[in-house]
C-alpha positions as CSV (number, residue, x, y, z in Angstrom):
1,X,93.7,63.4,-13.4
2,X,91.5,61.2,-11.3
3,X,92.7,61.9,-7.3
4,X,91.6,59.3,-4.7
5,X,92.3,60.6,-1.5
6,X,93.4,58.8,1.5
7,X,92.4,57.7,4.8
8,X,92.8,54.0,5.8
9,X,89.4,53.0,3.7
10,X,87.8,54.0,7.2
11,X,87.8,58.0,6.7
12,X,89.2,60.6,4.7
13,X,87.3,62.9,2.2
14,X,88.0,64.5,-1.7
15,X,88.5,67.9,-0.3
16,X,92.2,67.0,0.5
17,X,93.2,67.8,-2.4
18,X,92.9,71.7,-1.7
19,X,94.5,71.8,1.6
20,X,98.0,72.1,0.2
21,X,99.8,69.0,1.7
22,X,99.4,67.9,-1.9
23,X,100.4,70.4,-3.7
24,X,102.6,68.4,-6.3
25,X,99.3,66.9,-7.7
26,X,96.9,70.0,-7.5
27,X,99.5,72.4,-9.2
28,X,98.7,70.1,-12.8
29,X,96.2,72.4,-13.7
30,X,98.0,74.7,-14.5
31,X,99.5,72.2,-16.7
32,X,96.2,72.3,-18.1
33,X,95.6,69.1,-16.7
34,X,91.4,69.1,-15.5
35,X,91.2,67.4,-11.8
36,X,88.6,65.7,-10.8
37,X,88.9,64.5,-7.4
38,X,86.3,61.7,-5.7
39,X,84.8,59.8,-3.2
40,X,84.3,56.3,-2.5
41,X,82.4,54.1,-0.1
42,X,84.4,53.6,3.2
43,X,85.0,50.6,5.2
44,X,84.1,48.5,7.5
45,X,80.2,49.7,6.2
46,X,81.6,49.1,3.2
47,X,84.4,46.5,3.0
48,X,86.9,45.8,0.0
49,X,86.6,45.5,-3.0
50,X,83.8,48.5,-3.0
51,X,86.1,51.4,-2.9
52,X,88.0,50.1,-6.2
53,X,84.9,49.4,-7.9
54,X,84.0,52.8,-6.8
55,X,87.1,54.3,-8.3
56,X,86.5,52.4,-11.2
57,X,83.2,53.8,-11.9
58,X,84.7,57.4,-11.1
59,X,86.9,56.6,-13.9
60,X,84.3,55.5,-16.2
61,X,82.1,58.3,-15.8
62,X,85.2,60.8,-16.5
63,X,85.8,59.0,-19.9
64,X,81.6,59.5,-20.6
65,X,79.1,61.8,-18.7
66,X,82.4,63.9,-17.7
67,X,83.5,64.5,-20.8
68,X,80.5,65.4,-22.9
69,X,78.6,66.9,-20.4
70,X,80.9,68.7,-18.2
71,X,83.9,69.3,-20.8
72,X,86.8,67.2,-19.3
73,X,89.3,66.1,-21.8
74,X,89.4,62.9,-21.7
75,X,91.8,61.9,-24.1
76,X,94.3,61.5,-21.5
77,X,93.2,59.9,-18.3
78,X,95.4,59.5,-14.9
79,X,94.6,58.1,-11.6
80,X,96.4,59.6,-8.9
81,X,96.2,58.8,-4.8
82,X,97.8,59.2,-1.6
83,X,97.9,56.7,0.7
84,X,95.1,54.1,0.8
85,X,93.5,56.0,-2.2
86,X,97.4,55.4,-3.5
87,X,97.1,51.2,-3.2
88,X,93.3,51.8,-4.8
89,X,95.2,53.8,-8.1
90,X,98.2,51.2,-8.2
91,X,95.1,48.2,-7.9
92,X,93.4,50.1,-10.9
93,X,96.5,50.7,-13.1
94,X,97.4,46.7,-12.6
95,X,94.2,45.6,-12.9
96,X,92.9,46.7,-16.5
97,X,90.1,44.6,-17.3
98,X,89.3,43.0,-14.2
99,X,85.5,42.9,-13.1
100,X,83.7,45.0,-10.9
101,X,80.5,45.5,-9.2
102,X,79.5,47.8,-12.3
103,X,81.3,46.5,-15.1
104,X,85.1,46.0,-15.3
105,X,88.1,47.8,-14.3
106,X,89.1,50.8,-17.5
107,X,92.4,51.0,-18.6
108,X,94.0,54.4,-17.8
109,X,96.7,56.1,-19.9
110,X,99.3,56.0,-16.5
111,X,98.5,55.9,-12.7
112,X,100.5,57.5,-9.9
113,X,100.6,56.0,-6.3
114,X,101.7,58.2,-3.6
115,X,102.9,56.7,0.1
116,X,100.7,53.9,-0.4
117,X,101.0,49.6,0.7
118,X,101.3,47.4,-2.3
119,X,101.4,44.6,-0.5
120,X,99.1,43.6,2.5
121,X,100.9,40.4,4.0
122,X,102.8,42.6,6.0
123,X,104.3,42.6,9.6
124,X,104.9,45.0,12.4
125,X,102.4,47.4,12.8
126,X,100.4,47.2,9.4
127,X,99.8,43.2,9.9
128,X,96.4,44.3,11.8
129,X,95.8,47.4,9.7
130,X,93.6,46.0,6.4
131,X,90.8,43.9,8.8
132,X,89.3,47.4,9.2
133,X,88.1,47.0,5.3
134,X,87.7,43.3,5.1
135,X,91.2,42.2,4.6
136,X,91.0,39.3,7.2
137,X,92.5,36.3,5.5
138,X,95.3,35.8,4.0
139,X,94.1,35.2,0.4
140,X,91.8,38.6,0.4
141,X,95.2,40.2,1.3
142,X,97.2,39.0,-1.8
143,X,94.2,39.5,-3.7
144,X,94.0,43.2,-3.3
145,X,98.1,43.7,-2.9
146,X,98.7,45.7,-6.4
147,X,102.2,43.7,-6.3
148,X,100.6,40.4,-7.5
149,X,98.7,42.2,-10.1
150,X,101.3,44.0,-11.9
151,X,102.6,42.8,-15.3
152,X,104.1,43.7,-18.8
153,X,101.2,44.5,-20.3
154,X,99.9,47.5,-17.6
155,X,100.0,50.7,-17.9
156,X,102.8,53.0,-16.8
157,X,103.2,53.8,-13.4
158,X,105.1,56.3,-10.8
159,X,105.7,55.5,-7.3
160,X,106.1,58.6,-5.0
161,X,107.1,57.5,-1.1
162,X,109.5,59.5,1.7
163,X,112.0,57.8,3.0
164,X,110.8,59.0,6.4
165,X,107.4,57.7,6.2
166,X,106.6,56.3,9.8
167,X,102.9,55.7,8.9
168,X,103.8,53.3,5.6
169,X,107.1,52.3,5.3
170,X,108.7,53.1,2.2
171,X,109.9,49.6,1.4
172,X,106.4,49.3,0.2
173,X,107.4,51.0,-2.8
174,X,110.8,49.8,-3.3
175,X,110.0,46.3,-3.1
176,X,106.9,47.2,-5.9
177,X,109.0,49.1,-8.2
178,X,112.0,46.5,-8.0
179,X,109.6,43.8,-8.6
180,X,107.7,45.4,-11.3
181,X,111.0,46.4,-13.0
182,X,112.3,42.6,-12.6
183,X,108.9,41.3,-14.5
184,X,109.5,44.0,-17.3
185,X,106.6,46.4,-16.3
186,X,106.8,50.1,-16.7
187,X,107.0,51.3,-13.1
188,X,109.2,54.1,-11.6
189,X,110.1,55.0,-8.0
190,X,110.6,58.7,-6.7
191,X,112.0,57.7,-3.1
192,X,111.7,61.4,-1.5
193,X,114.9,61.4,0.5
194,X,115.4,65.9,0.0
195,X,114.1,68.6,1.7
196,X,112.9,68.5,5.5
197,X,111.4,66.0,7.3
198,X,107.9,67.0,6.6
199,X,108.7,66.8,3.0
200,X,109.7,63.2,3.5
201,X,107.3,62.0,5.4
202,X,103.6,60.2,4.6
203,X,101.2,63.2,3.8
204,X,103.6,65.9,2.2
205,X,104.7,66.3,-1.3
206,X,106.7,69.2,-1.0
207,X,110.0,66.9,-1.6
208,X,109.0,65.6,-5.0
209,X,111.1,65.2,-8.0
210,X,108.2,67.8,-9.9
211,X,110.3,66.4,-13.2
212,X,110.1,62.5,-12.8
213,X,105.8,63.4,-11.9
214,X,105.5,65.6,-15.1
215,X,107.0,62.6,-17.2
216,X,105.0,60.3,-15.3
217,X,101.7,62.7,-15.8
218,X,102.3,63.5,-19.3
């Protein structure tokens, strides 16, 4: 599993991952899934598309360097994130192929987006929200919205959103899996509606159907 943590593009660090609000995702190693969580170049230093080539590269160098010299097992490869990092996984698993600032996006064997926007033309209080990371006209925002991108031929993917989520709105992920689903593309769509509030909100993943992510995983 490649995880891509969070933070608007403007902030956020790998070490998430170990702070337990993630739990669902971290608890695969014992699985036996190896986790390899990263970093990428923020914005606005750094604007789009610099974190996805980033993440691509991660992915990459899990296929090559990590597996013969660190001894990941990369016969199976995942990409996994929460929140921004979320839209950067969904991007990579509907975007096999694509070119990058190193080479060209890999194909993965299944990504996972957690909480995460899959489209960008959006109002209310996200409309303002992706000019942070070089998302200022309207034709950079489709461009990087995972829900233009998707198709037949992609990968499979898992959605993972609360229904409670009052930092991205969950119809982010309906919408996505609907459309997906409409076009014929392997996509399915955990809409966390169980547990407490905190379960169901952005950042936890305590609410979780653990089954529907294991399938999803592998």
């Amino acid at each position: 599993i490649v995880f891509v943590h969070g933070g608007g593009w403007t902030s956020g660090d790998k070490q998430v991952i170990g702070q337990g609000a993630l739990e669902a995702v971290a608890s695969q190693v014992e699985r036996g899934f190896d986790l390899v969580s990263i970093n990428y170049r923020l914005a606005p230093q750094d604007p789009f598309p610099a974190a996805l080539d980033d993440v691509a590269l991660a992915i990459d160098w899990v296929r090559t360097d990590g597996s013969a010299d660190h001894g990941l097992d990369a016969s199976r490869v995942v990409v996994v994130g929460h929140s921004a990092g979320g839209s950067l996984a969904a991007m990579i698993g509907t975007s096999p192929g694509s070119p990058t600032e190193f080479g060209r996006i890999p194909r993965v064997d299944a990504w996972v987006s957690i909480s995460a926007m899959s489209a960008y033309e959006a109002g209310g209080m996200l409309d303002d929200f992706p000019r942070n990371w070089g998302l200022s006209t309207s034709a950079a925002r489709i461009a990087a919205s995972p829900i233009t991108t998707v198709d037949p031929t992609d990968p499979p993917g898992h959605l993972v959103h609360g229904d409670r989520d009052g930092i991205v709105q969950s119809w982010h992920s309906v919408v996505f899996a609907a459309h997906a689903t409409a076009l014929g593309a392997s996509v399915t769509l955990d809409l966390v509606d169980r547990g407490t509030t905190e379960c169901r909100s952005h950042f936890y993943t305590c609410g979780t159907d653990m089954e529907a992510l294991n399938r999803a995983l592998g």
